[in-house]
N, C-alpha and C positions, 0 to 999 in steps of 0.2 A: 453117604457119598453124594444121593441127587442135593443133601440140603448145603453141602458145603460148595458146590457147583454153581448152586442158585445166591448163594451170600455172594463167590467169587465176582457173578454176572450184575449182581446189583453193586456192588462196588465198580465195577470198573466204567458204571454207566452214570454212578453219582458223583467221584470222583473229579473227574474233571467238570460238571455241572459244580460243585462246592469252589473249584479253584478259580472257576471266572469269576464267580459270584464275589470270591474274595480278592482277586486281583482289577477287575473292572473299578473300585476306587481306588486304588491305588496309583492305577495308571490316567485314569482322569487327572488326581491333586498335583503328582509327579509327572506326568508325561506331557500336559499342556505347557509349561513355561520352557521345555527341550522344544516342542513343536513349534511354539514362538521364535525361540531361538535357531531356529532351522535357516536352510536355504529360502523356506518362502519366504519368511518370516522377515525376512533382508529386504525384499522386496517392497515391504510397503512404508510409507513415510507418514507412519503416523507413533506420535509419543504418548508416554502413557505417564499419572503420576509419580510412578516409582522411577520412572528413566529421568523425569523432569529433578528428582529430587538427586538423585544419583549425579548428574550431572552441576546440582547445583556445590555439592561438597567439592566436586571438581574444580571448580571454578575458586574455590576458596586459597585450592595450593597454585592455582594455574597466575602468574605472575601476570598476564595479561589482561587479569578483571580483578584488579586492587581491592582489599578488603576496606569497605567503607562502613561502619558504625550507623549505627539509628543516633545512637547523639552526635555523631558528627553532622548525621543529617537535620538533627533538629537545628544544630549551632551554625550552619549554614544558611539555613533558609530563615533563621530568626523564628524556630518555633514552628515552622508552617504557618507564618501569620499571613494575615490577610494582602499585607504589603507587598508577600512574594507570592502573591497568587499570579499567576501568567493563563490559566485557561484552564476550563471545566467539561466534562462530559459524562456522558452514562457511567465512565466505568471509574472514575473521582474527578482528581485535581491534580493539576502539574505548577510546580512551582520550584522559583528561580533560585538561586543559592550560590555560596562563594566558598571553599573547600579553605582548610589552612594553608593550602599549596598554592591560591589564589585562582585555581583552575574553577572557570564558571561552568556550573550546570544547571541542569534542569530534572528537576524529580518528579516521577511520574509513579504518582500514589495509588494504590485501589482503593476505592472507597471500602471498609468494612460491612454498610451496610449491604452492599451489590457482591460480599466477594464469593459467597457460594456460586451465583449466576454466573459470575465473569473470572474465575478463577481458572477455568479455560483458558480462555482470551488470554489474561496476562500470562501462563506458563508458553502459549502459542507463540507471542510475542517472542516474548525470552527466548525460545529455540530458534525463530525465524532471525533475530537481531544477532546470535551469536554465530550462525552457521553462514552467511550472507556478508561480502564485504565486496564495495563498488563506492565509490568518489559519490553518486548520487543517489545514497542510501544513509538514514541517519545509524550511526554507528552507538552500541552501547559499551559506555563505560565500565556496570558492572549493576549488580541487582543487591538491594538490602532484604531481606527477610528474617521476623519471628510472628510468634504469636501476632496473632490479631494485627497484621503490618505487612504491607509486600509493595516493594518499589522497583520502579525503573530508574537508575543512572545514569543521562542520557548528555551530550554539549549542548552546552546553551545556545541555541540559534539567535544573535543580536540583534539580527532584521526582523525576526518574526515570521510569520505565516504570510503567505501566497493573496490568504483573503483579506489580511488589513491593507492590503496594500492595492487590492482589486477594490474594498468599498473602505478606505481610510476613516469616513465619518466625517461630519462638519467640521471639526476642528485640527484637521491638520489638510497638508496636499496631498497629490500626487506625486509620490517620486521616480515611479518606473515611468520606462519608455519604452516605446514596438521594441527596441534593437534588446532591451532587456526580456523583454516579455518572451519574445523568439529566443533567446538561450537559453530563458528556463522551463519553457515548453522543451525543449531539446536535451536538456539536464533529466526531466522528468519518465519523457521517451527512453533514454537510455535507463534510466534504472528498472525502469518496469520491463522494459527487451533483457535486462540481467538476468531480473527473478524469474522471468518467463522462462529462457531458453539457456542462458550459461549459469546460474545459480546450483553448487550442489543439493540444494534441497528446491525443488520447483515451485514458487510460489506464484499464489493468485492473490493479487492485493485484497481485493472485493471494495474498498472503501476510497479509493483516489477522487479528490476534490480540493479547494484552496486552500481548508483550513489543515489540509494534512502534507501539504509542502511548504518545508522548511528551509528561509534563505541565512547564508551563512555572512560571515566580514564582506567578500568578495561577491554577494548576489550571487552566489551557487548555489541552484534548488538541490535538495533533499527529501526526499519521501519517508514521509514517518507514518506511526500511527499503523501496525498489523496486527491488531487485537483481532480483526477478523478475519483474517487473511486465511486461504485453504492452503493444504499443501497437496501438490498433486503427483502424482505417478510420471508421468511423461508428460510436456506441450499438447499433448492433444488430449490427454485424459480431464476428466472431471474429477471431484475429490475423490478420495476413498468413502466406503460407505460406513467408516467406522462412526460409531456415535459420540466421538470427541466433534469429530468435523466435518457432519453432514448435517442434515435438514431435521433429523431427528429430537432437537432442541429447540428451542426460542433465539437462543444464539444465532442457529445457523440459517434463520429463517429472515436474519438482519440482514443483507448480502450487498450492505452500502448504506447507502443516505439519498435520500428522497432526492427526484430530480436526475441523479446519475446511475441510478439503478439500470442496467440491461431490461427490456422489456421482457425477455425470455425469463429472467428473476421470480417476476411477476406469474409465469404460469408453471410454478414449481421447478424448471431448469437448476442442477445445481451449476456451482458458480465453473468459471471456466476463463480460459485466457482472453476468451472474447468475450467480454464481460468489462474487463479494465479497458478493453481496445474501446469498448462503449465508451464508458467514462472518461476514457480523454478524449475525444470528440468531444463531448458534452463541454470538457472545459476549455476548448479551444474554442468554441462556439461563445459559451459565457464573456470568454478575455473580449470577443470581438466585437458581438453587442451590445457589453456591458450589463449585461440583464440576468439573476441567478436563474436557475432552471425550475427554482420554485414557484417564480413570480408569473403564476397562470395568469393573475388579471390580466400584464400588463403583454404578457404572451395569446392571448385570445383562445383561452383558455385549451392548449393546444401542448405538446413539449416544447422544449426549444430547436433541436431539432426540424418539426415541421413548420415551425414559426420561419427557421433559416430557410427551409425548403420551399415556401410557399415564395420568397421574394427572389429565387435563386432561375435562373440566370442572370434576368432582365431587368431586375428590380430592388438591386441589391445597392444602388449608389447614395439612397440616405442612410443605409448599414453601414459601408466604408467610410463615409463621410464623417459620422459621430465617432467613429475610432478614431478618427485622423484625428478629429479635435482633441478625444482624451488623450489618443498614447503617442501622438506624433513628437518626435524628440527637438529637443530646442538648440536654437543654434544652427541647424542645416540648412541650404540654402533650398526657398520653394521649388526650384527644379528637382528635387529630390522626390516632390509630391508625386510624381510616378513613380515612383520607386515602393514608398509607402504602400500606395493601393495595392500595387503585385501583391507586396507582401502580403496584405490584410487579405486579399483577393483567395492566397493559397492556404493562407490559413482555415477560411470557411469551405473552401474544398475538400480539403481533408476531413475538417471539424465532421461533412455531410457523410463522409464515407464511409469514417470511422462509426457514425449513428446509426448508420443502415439497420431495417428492424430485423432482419435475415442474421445471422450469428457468423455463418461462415462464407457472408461476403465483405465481413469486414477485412480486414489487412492485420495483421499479423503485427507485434510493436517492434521487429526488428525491420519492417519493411517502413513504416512509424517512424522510426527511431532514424532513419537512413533521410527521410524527404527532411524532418526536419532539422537534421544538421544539413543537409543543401542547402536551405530554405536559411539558415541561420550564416553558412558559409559567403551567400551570396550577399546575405545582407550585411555584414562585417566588411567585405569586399571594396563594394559600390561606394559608400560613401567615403572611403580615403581615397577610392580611383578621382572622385571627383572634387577634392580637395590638394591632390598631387600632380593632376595634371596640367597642364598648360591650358591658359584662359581659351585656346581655340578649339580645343579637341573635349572639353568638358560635356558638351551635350552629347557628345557619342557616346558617352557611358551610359545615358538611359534611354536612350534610342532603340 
């Protein structure tokens, strides 16, 4: 009777030590992709391969991203030759092309050699480009993929990038003017105030600079290029700490392009809405004294930023004055010439404010996004007031 007392007692104590032992994998293989799937799980805005891939067969039935062929993309671009090449970088090559439907675009290749590295990047892209729709964001047509191949199907921008037109090169002109230059700062402002604060997925650009604004037929900037771009939890949050899209890679250690990097960047900071509020400073300051923010010599060996800073209040009138030369518009009568400077005036104000090396004295891009549509408002304004009025009452308009 005591030995079968003592089996009972040993059973009922091994018993359930055997069934965790055997249910504890169980509940890890099976229970983590429900836990994913859960209410927290909602919460966070980060994608993982298998959702990138899921989502991609999606897009196959979804009429809205037309299924385009790899030979159709070869018969468009002529092969990927060298003729349609339009622009190169880390992560390939983008080139120009013409569809059988005569619709122009632009195909944005991963190079094979980098696609381990950047195969992030481009699935980031792809999420951020399909989830995101605003007049001054470049919009995607649809994505090619197989083996060893993955592209972006994007509209051909005909003006080109922001930068050929800030340094053209010897052989051609200028064609923008302040009045232009001020709507696509303004163009810009609004999209980055989108993804910041009404985008349903929140983005951080991380990379805003010339060559990543795109003007359209009409000289309407577009913001492209989110290969690096975070996705964040709320406007005030920093990325998720997941290892797609934190600091945890080489990737995420990129967090821009020299020159418009946040100083906070610099001392491990992940990236953040104040961060892009940097970067545009930086290129309002570039448009104004024509100078990249990489060119230390001719900056004294300083950013540009404190280059602007050092000659700001007092000392700012061969600053303005060499913008008036490049960007002043033709055709306007010289009494406009005040008009001009305000402008140029409020641009390098902002340019200062937005550079601040404090994160959260910068301005916000919807308060950004507000001065320069003012700023653009008023300048659209003035010069027909003074073109419409009567020959007496014209100098009261810049009075």
């Amino acid at each position: 009777m005591q030995t079968c007392k003592k089996k009972h007692k040993y059973a009922v104590i091994l018993l359930p030590v055997l069934l965790s032992l055997i249910a504890t994998p169980f509940l890890c293989v099976f229970g983590y992709p429900l836990v994913r799937r859960s209410r927290f799980g909602k919460n966070l805005t980060v994608y993982d391969e298998e959702e990138a891939e899921d989502e991609e067969k999606q897009n196959r039935k979804d009429p809205k991203y037309p299924r385009i062929s790899y030979q159709q993309l070869i018969e468009a671009t002529g092969g990927f030759s060298s003729s349609s090449l339009v622009g190169s970088g880390r992560f390939g090559h983008v080139y120009k092309g013409v569809l059988r439907n005569n619709t122009k675009i632009a195909v944005k290749v991963l190079d094979p050699k980098t696609a381990v590295e950047f195969s992030g990047s481009f699935k980031r892209e792809c999420q951020i480009l399909k989830r995101t729709r605003h007049r001054n964001l470049i919009r995607i047509i649809t994505t090619c993929s197989k083996p060893g191949f993955k592209a972006l199907v994007l509209p051909l921008m005909p003006n080109g990038s922001l930068e050929r037109h800030l340094y053209p090169g010897e052989y051609s002109s200028r064609s923008l003017d302040l009045v232009q230059l001020v709507s696509i700062c303004s163009d810009v402002a609004e999209g980055i105030a989108y993804l910041h604060h009404y985008s349903p997925v929140k983005v951080v650009h991380c990379d805003l600079k010339p060559s990543n604004i795109l003007l359209d037929d009409d000289m309407t900037a577009l913001v492209t290029d989110f290969g690096i771009s975070r996705l964040v939890q709320s406007v005030e949050d920093t990325v998720s700490t997941d290892d797609s899209v934190s600091f945890g890679s080489t990737d995420g250690l990129l967090c821009g392009s020299v020159g418009y990097i946040a100083p906070e960047y610099g001392m491990g900071r992940r990236a953040s809405i104040h961060g892009d509020v940097y970067s545009f400073g930086v290129l309002l300051l570039e448009i104004v004294s024509g100078r990249r923010p990489t060119d230390v010599a001719v900056n004294g060996g300083s950013s540009l930023h404190e280059f602007i800073k050092s000659h700001y209040p007092n000392s700012l009138e061969g600053i303005i004055e060499q913008a008036l030369i490049r960007w002043k518009p033709q055709g306007k009568p010289e009494r406009c010439d005040k008009l001009w400077r305000e402008v140029i005036l409020e641009m390098i104000e902002l340019g200062l404010v937005c550079t601040q090396y404090t994160p959260s004295t910068r301005p916000n891009m919807l308060d950004v996004a507000h001065e320069m549509g003012q700023l653009k408002e008023y300048l659209f304004a003035c010069p027909s007031l003074l073109h419409n009025q009567p020959q007496g009452t014209q100098g009261e308009a810049i009075s």
